[in-house]
N, C-alpha and C positions, 0 to 999 in steps of 0.2 A: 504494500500500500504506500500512500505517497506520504509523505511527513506530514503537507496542509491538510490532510483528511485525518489526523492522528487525534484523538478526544483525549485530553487528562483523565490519568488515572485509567486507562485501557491499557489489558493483560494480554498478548498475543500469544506469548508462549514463550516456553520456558528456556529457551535460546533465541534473543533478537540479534540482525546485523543489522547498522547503520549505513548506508552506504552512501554514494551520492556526492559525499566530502561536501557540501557548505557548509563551513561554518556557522550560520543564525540556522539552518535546518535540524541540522546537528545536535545540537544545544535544542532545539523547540522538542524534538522527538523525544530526544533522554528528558526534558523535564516531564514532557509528558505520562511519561512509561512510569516515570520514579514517583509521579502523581498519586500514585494506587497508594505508597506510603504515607501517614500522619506526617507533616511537618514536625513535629514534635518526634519523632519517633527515629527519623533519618539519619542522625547521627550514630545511631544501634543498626540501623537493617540497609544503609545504604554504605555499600565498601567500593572506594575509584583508585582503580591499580594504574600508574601512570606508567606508559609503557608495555603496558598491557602484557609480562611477563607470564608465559602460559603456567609455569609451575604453579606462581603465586595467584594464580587466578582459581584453578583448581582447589588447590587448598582453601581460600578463602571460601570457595561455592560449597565446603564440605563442612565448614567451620560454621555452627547455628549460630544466628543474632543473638544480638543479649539481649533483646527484649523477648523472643521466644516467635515473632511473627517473619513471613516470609523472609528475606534476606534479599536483596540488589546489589551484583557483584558486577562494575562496569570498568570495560579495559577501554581507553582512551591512549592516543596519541603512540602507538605502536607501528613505526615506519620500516621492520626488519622484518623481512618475508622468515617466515615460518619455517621449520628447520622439518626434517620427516619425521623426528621422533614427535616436535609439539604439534603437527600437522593430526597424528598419528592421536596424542591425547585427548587432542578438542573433541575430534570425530568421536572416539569412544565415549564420551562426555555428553554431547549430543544425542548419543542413540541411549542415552540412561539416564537423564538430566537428574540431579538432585530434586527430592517432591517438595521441598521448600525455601527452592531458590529459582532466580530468575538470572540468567545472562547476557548484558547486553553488550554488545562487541561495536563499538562507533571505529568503523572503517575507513579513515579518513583516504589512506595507501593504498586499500584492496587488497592488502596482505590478506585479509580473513576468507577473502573471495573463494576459496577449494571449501567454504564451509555452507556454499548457499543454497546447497540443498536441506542439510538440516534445522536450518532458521528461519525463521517468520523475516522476511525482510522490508525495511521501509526504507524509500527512497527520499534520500534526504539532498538530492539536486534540486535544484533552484526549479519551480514550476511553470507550468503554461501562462499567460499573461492572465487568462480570464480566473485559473483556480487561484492564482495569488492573490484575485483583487477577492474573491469570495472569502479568502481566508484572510483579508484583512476588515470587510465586511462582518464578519465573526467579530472579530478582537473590539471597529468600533461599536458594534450591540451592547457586547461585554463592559463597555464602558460608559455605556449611554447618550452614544453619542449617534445623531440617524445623520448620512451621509450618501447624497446622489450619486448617479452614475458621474457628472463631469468634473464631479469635486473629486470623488476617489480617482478618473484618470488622472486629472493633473495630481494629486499625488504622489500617483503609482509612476507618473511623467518623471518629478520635481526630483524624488529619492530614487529614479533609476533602477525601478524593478527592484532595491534593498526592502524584503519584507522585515527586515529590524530594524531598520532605520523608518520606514514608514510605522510598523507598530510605536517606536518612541515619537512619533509624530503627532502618531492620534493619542495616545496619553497627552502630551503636551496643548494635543486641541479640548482634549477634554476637563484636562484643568481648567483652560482658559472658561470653558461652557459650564464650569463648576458643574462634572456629571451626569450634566443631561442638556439635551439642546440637537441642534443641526450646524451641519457643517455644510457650509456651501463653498464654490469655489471662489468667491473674493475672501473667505475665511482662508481658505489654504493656501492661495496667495500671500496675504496677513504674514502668518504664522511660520508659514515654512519654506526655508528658502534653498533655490535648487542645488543639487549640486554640479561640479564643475563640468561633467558629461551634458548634463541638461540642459545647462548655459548654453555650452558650447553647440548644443545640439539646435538649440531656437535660434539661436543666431545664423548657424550655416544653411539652417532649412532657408530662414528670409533669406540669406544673401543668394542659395540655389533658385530660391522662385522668383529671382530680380523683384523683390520688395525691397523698393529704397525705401521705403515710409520706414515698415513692421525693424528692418535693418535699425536704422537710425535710434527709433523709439526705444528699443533692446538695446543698442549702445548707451544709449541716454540712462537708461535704467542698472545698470552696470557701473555705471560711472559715478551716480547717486548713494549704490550703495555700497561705495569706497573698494569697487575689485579693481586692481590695478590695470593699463592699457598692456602691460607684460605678461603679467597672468590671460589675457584675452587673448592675445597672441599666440602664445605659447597654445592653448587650450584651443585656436582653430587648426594652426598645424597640426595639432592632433589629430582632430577630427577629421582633416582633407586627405592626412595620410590613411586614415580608417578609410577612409570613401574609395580613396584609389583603391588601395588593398582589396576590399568588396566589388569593386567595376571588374578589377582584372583576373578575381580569382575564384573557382568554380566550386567552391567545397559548402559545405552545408553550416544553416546556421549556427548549428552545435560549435563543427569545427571552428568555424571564421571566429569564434564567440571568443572560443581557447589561442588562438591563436593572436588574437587583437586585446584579451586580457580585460574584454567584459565580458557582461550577459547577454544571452541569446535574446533577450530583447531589445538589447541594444541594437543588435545587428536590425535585427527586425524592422526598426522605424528607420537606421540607417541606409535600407538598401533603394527604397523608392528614390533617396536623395542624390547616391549613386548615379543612378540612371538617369536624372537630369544633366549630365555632364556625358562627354566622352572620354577615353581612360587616355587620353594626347590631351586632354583640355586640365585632368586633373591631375596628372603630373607636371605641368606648365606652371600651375595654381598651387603646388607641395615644394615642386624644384624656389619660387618666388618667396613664397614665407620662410621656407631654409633659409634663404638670402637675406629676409629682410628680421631673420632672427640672429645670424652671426652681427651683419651691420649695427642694431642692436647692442649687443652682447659684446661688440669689440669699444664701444663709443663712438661709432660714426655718424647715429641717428638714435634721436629721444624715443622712446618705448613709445610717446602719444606719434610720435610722427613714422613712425614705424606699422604701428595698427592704423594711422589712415591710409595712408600706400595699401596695405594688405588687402584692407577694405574697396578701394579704387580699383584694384588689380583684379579681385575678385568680382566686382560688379560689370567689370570692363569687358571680362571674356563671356563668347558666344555659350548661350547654354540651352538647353532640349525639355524646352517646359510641357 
């Protein structure tokens, strides 16, 4: 099953794998599993073996809580593939599980991967655009806070697919609504401010749909709230080099995702953007901000006079609206 579909306090069985490696999935999954235990009581029936030594994992899962209730033995941060003797121990462990204990194995490596047949597994990769906004939908109910569909995109927009960073969001909205209220999107607006992906991402959409207005306005707004003309810089060459990369290269969300060092949703809104360009137009447009980033960076041109050239240059070339 998938992490965002995971309820606190549900028992799957008595060998979990985590897999998936995100970090905020990760951590959402294991709190949830370890949910079945009394807060009050975790410190007796929850044992986290760092490094996830199989010897000491066993013994702990054989070792009863001091309080006398189920037991949660979870191996975290284990990067050393498995040897054939502890390959050899899990497996037998597996087909005999202790009857009151639980093991949850967070896979960040895939070292545990020879084990997924015998574990309940939950995918703790980053999800589809629509299951994250539901499961962030969840979190604001849970908080009292009622939230549209255009105010959760720009959220889900602002924090770039991060469903941790959007859950401390909506806490943060829900303060502000003292627990109960609506959230619309001049609220999210308000409140939450995007990050440097996002930025970067509204600004190269305008400058690709030749919006000098929407351009300008997003500069103007940037400028306002104290991001420097270097930081924008820097943060479009990024982006133009993601675009080329996507024009020229054939490989699937997933990959382009791992490879560029976001999320597959990123990719996602970035490729329409792509395609307004051609892959000669946006290497012209990546080869120029290189240039106008050393000049820059060596003192031949001021950072503000630097991002208007970028700006000019980009508005200047033919593009495929």
């Amino acid at each position: 099953m998938k992490a965002c579909d995971l309820k606190k306090g549900t028992f799957l069985a008595p060998v979990c794998l985590l897999t998936g490696g995100d970090l905020y999935w990760t951590s959402y999954a294991l709190s949830a599993l370890i949910a079945a235990v009394p807060e009050e009581e975790r410190d007796l029936r929850v044992e986290t073996i760092e490094g996830g030594a199989v010897d000491e994992l066993i013994f702990a899962l054989k070792t009863p809580s001091l309080s006398g209730g189920s037991k949660y033995v979870v191996a975290r941060g284990r990067t050393v593939k498995l040897s054939l003797a502890e390959e050899k121990a899990l497996k037998n462990y597996c087909v005999s599980p202790a009857e009151d204990a639980v093991l949850v194995l967070c896979d960040e490596k895939g070292v545990f991967s020879c084990l997924k047949e015998y574990c309940a597994i939950v995918d703790c990769a980053a999800p589809e655009t629509q299951d994250g906004k539901d499961f962030l939908y969840e979190r604001a109910r849970e908080s009292g806070v009622r939230i549209g569909a255009p105010a959760m995109a720009l959220l889900y927009d602002y924090c770039n697919a991060d469903a941790g960073r959007a859950s401390r969001e909506l806490e943060k909205i829900a303060a502000y609504l003292g627990g109960a209220g609506e959230a619309d999107a001049a609220l999210v607006r308000e409140l939450v401010a995007p990050d440097e992906r996002a930025k970067a991402y509204e600004l190269t959409n305008a400058l690709s749909s030749g919006n000098k207005a929407a351009a300008a306005q997003y500069l103007s707004k940037l400028s306002a709230s104290g991001v420097q003309s270097s930081a924008v810089l820097r943060s479009l060459a990024s982006a133009y080099r993601g675009l080329l990369f996507l024009r020229i290269s054939t490989i699937d969300d997933f990959e382009a995702a791992k490879a560029l060092g976001v999320k597959p949703y990123a990719v996602k809104k970035m490729r329409p953007v792509a395609k307004r360009y051609s892959a000669v137009t946006l290497k012209g447009i990546c080869d120029k901000l290189n240039d106008l980033e050393y000049h820059f960076k060596s003192g031949r041109l001021s950072a503000d006079s630097a991002l208007d050239l970028a700006i000019c240059r980009i508005m200047g070339v033919r593009i495929n609206v």
